[in-house]
N, C-alpha and C positions, 0 to 999 in steps of 0.2 A: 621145766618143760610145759606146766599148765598155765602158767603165764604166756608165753608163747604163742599156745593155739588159741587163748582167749583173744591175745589181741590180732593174729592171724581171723578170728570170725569175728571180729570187731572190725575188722580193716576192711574183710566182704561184703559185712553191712552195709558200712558207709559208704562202699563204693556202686551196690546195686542202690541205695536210698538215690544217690547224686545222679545215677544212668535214669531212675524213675521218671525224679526230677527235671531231669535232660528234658526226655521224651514227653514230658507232662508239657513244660515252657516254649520249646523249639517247634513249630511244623513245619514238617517237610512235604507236606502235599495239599490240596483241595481236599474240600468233600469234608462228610459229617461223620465221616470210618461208621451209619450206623446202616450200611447195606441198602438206604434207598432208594439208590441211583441220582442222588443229586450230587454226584461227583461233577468237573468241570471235562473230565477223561473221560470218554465214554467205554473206556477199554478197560477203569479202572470199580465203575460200578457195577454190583451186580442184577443181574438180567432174571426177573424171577418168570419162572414157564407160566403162561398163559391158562 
């Protein structure tokens, strides 16, 4: 049974490491995600109040 759940959280590791990884490699949009508005969406940066 403790071999099991070990390698059941061994399985969840590696598969959030790989989604990390994913998201680290892949982009799926413009902009610098650091809230400056240099996004190329003007819908997708943020608008800070005056």
């Amino acid at each position: 049974m403790q071999t099991i759940l070990i390698f059941v959280l061994f399985a969840a590791a590696l598969v959030y490491l790989g989604w990390r990884a994913y998201k680290r490699f892949v982009v799926t949009d413009t902009g610098c995600r650091k809230g400056c508005g240099c996004a190329a969406d003007s819908r997708s940066s943020v608008r800070r109040a005056s």
